[in-house]
N, C-alpha and C positions, 0 to 999 in steps of 0.2 A: 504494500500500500504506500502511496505516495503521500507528502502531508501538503495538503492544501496552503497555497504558500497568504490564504485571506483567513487563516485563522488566526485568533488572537493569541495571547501568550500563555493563558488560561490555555485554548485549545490545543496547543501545542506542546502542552507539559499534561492533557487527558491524551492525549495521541501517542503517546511516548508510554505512558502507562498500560493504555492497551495493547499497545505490540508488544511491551512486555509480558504482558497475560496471557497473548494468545500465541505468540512466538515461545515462549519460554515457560509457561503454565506458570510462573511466578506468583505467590500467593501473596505478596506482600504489595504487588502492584494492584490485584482486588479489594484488597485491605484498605489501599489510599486514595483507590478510586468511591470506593464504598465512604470509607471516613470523610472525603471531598464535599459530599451531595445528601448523605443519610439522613438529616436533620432538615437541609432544605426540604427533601422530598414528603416526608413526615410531616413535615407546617403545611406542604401545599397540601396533602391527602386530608390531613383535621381538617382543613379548611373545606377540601370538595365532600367529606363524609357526613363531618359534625359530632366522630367517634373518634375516639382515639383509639380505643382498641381495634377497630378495622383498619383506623390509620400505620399502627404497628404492621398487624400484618399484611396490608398491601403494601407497604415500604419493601418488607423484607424477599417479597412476589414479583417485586419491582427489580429489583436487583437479581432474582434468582432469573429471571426472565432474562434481563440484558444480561448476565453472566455467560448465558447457557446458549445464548445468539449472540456474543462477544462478535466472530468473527467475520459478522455480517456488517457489520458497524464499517462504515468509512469515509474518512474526513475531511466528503464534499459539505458539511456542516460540524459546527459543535458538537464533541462528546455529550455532551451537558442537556443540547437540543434532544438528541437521539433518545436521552435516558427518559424525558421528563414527559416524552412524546407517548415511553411503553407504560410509566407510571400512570398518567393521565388516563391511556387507551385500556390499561387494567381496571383500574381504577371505575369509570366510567362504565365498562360492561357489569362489574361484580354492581352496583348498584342497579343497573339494569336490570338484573336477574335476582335482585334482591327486591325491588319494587313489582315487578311479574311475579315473582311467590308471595308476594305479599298477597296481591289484588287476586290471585288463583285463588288461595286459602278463604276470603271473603267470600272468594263465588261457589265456592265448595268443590271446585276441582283437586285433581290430584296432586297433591305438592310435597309425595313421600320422596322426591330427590333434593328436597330443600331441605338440607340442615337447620340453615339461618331462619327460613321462615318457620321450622317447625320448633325451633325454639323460640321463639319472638310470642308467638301465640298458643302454640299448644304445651310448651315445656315438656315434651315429650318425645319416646324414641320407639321405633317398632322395632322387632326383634332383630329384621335385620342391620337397625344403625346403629343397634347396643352391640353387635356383633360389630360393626366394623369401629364402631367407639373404642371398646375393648381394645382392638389392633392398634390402634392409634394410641391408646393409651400407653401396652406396654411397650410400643416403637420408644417415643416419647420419655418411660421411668430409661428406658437403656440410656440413652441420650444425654436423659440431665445426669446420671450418676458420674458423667464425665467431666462435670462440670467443677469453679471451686464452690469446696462448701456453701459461701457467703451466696455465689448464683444458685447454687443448688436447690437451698431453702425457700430463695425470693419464688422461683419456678415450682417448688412444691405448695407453697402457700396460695399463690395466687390460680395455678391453671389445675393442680388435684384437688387440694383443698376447696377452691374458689373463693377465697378469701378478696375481699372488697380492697382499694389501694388503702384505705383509711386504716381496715382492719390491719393491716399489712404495718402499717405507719407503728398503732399502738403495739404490734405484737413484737417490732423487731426494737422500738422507739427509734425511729426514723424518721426526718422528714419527707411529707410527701412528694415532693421534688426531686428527691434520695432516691427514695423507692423507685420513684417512675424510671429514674436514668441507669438506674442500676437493673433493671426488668427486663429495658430496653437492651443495656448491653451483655445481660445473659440471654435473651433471644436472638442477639447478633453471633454469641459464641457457637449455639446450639446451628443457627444459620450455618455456621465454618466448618464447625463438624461434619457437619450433612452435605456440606461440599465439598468435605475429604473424603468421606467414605464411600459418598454416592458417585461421586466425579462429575456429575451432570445434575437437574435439576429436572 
């Protein structure tokens, strides 16, 4: 790939990171492409959801996506455009199909491939999503046991337990500020994990 001799210097130093990613599988180049943009992407997603918790995990959807089509990326435009384009276009379908399970559930159609809608309304699981709950569950205990202690805990508190960020606050005496950033960055670890073991997304 050639580097677009109209990109900025910003662009030119995301251009250099990704030929290191995709040239050299370099993980420390993911690492600072990730660290560059994580928190922009994050403010712009709270902003288009109105959740932070969906905003977490389309951040990390976001990434897992341009990760995994790295090598389609090239720099007749900004790294930065590319990225915000897949966060957005994720972003914008998962609400799609979050407002369609919505409005199915209302009309009384079928909505057992709706997780999110069938928790929203029904808080409930038919046998087969307790079954595939279950798999995702003990994926997930494997996962955090690699984590440090301190993530460990925040990860068992908040997504087995289901502990509230307040509860979380009091149990560990934390600020809530603490908590969120620290939640965030052991779902960034469990992220890195899963991009070692898996190799792809």
């Amino acid at each position: 790939m050639e580097v677009n001799p109209k990109l900025t210097e910003k662009g030119q130093r995301d251009f250099e990171l990704v030929r290191r990613a995709v040239d050299y599988g370099d993980q420390m180049a993911f690492t600072e492409l990730m660290g560059l943009y994580r928190d922009t992407i994050y403010f712009m997603l709270v902003k288009m959801t109105g959740n932070v918790d969906d905003a977490e995990d389309l951040t990390l959807e976001a990434f897992g996506k341009a990760f995994k089509n790295l090598s389609q990326y090239t720099p007749d435009y900004a790294f930065s455009t590319w990225l915000f384009k897949i966060a957005s276009n994720n972003c914008i379908d998962f609400m799609r199909k979050k407002k369609k399970n919505v409005l199915a559930n209302e009309n009384y159609e079928d909505i057992s491939e709706s997780y999110y809608a069938q928790k929203m309304i029904s808080q409930g699981l038919d046998p087969e999503e307790n079954l595939i709950k279950s798999q995702k569950i003990k994926l997930m205990r494997e996962l955090v046991d690699k984590l440090k202690p301190r993530y460990k805990k925040l990860i068992q508190l908040r997504y087995f337990d289901e502990y509230s960020y307040e509860e979380i606050c009091d149990e560990l005496d934390l600020p809530l500020g603490t908590v969120k950033a620290q939640l965030f960055r052991a779902r960034e670890f469990l992220f890195n994990i899963l991009k070692d073991s898996q190799g792809s997304f």
